[in-house]
C-alpha positions, 0 to 999 in steps of 0.5 A: 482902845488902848486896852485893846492895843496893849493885849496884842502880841508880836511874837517871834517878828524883828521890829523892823517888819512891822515898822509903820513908817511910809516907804520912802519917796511916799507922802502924804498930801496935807490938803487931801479931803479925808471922809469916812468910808462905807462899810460897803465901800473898798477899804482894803486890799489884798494879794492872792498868794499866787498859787495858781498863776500870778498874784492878784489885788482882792477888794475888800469892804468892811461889812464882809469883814466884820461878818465872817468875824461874826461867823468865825467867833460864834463856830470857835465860841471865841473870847478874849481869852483867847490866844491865836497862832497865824501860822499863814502870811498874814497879807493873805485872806485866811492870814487876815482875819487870823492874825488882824481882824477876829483878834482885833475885834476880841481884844485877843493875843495874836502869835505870828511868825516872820516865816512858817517852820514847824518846829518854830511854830511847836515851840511858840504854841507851847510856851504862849499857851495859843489856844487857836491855830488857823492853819491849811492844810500842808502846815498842821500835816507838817506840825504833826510830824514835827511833833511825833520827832520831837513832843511838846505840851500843846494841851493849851490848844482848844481848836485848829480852823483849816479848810478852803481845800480838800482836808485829808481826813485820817490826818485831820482826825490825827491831829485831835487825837495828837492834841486833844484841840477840836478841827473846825473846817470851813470853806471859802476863799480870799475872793468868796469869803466863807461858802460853808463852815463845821463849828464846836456845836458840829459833830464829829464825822461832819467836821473832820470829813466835810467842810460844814454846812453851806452858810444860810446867808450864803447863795450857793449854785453848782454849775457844769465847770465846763458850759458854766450852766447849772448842774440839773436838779438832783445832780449833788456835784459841781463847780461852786458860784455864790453870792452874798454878804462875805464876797470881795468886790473883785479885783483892782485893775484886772479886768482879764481876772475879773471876767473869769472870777464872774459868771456873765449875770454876777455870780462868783465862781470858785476853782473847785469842784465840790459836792453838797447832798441834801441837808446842805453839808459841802464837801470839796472833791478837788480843783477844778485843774487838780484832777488826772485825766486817765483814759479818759477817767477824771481822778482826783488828785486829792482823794488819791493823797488822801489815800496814799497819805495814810502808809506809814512811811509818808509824811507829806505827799502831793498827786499831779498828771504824768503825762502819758502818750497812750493814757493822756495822763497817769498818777505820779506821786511826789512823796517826803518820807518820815525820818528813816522811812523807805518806800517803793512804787510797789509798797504804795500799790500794795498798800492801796490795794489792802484798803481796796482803792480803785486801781486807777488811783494806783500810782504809776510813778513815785518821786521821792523829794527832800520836800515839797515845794510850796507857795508863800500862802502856805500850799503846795506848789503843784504847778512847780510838781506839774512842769517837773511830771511833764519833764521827766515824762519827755525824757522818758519817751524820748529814749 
């Protein structure tokens, strides 16, 4: 164990942040009974990172755990000479096997940060050889152009997981080419743990534009995300619900949360909507909230950044719901240019009509912002984008 403890790294992190002491006030009972726990037992918990609304305690056992570790060593082939970057809070479920559990488990370094900044993070992964970035998506895009500004040597890295949303891929496949680092995509929540997974063995269309093949020891249904009843035989599309051994327990003390996170006989739902074809492989299509509702048309809003991400000009870029008196929504597209880029509503269009998008993805209002407002987990703060759309759509029909 002590050569274990010795191997981990604090990088980049005041002493004070991980001070072990109890806060004060907090004691501890010398005549508590202390037992062991069960591996299914609650052991640990946990905050959502509040992306959709207020943060929420998960209930975590050991056994699901150790078995997404499982999961997770065998697809990166990972040993103990590894060296990874958590470069997500590490209180957050893809923060916690990152930066405790698999480097734990290995006896392998683990590089953390006290906040994400890209050009922070560059500097670490090249002076401490990181070989593993565990990352979303909003991050690895930012670290892509922070090193197109200003290159490092990251030949070190050997692999980035990403996932549990939709992964854009030209920037995915970027970043490869960038760093010559395989990206293994999974997918999976804080609640859920991982419904499918890509791995080294994957080839390379199935990683970089799907989540993987849906775990076998994972049941996984598709349900209607509207009557919650199951999508007809045949029907390739829905909202996920799963069982099986990577599920938390639920949530401590919330019953409200609870009752939505479970379908009435147990199943547990994901906020997505996701597509899996016949050989298993699942591809997320977008939130079950993240979609633009245009005439009546549901749109997807990370298919139409996907797109829009690809003009040069556009460093990151998020789609949300304008709302609109005759339409009910239209697209509006919040954009962070590239040093030195400019981009108009009208280059946008034409950019997407040369790649032949369907025009309802087209964008009818473009913001251009110094940059995008993100949540503590990492992600982009679409609600805080959706309450700016629905403020600027009111003043602009009240004139």
């Amino acid at each position: 164990m002590d050569a274990t403890v010795d191997r981990h790294l604090l990088v980049g992190l005041d002493a004070r942040v991980v001070d072990p002491a109890l806060p004060d006030g907090v004691e501890v009972d010398p005549d508590c009974p202390f037992r062991p726990i069960h591996p299914d037992e609650l052991f640990l918990m946990n905050s959502t990172s509040g992306t959709t609304g207020l943060p929420k305690c998960v209930m975590h056992t050991q056994n699901r755990w150790f078995y997404f570790h499982q999961l997770a060593a065998e697809a990166g082939g990972f040993g103990s000479d590894e060296v990874f970057f958590g470069a997500l809070p590490a209180p957050f479920g893809f923060g916690l096997w990152t930066a405790h559990f698999t480097p734990t488990a290995l006896g392998a370094p683990t590089v953390l940060m006290d906040r994400f900044d890209a050009n922070e993070a560059l500097d670490l992964i090249e002076r401490e050889r990181v070989t593993v970035l565990c990352c979303v998506s909003t991050q690895f895009i930012m670290l892509l152009n922070a090193q197109a500004e200003n290159p490092r040597d990251l030949s070190s890295l050997r692999s980035m997981f990403t996932g549990g949303e939709a992964v854009p891929y030209e920037r995915a496949a970027e970043f490869e080419e960038a760093t010559g680092a395989k990206v293994l995509q999974f997918y999976g929540s804080n609640e859920t743990g991982a419904l499918s997974h890509t791995s080294y063995a994957t080839d390379r269309e199935t990683r970089l534009r799907t989540a993987g093949h849906v775990i076998p020891e994972m049941h996984v249904r598709l349900l209607d995300p509207e009557t919650h009843a199951e999508v007809p035989s045949g029907v390739e599309e829905g909202q996920p619900a799963c069982k099986g051994p990577a599920t938390a327990l639920g949530y401590w003390g919330d019953d409200a949360a609870n009752t939505a996170l479970f379908t009435d006989d147990g199943w547990m739902l994901m906020g997505d909507i996701v597509r899996i074809d016949a050989e298993g492989v699942l591809t997320v299509v977008g939130r079950t909230s993240d979609f633009i509702i245009r005439g009546g048309k549901n749109i997807s809003a990370p298919a139409v950044e996907a797109e829009i991400a690809t003009h040069s000009a556009v460093a990151m870029v998020a789609a949300v719901a304008f709302p609109d008196p005759v339409f009910g929504e239209r697209v509006c597209a919040y954009v962070e240019l590239r040093p030195g880029a400019e981009l108009t509503l009208d280059d946008i269009v034409e950019h997407l009509r040369s790649r032949s998008v369907s025009r309802e993805w087209w964008p009818e209002h473009l913001v251009i912002v110094d940059e995008l407002p993100r949540s503590s987990g990492g992600k982009v703060a679409k609600g805080d984008l959706k309450a700016d759309a629905a403020k600027r759509s009111a003043e602009l029909h009240r004139r």
